[in-house]
C-alpha positions in Angstrom: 106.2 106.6 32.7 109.7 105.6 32.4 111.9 103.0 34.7 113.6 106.0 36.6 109.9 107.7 37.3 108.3 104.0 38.4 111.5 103.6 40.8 111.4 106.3 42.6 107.5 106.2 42.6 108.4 102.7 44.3 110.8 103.9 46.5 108.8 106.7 48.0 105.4 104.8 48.3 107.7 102.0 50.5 109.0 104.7 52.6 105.1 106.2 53.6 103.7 102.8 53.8 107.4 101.6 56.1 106.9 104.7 58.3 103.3 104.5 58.7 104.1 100.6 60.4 106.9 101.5 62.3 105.1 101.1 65.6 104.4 97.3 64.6 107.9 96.2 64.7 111.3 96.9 64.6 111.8 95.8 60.9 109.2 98.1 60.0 111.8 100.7 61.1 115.1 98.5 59.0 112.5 98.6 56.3 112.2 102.6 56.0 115.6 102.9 56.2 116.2 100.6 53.2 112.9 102.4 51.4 115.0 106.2 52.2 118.3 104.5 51.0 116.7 103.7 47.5 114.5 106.8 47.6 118.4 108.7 47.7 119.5 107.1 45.0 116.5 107.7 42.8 117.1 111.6 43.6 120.7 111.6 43.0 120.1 109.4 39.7 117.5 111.9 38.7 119.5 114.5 39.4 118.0 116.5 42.2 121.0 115.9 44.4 119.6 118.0 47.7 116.8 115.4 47.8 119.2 112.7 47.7 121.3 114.0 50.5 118.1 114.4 52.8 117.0 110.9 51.8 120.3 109.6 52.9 120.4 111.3 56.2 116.7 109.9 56.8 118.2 106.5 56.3 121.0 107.2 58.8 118.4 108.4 61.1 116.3 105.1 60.7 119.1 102.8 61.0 120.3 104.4 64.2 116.5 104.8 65.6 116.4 100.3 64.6 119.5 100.4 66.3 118.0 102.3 69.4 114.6 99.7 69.4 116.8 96.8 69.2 118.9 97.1 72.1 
């Protein structure tokens, strides 16, 4: 497994694990949206740029939903 493989394996496995504890807390949600930010990058660094894009609107998705729960 190279370093660009383990990252991205790293990135996606925090964004299941950040999602799936959401309902615990607010950061949970700040968390996911920092796990989909470096789950973009590691599809536009490997090249599959669609992924990348959707990976960076989930993170604008979570950042305005911890937006939403914090106000």
């Amino acid at each position: 497994m190279d370093l660009l493989t383990a990252f991205g394996l790293v990135a996606v496995t925090a964004m299941l694990v950040t999602y799936a504890l959401e309902s615990r807390s607010h950061w949970f949600t700040l968390a996911f949206a920092v796990a989909c930010l470096f789950g973009s990058l590691y599809g536009f660094l490997q090249g599959a740029w669609p992924f990348g894009m959707i990976e960076a609107i989930w993170a604008c998705v979570a950042l305005w939903r911890w937006r939403a729960r914090m106000g």
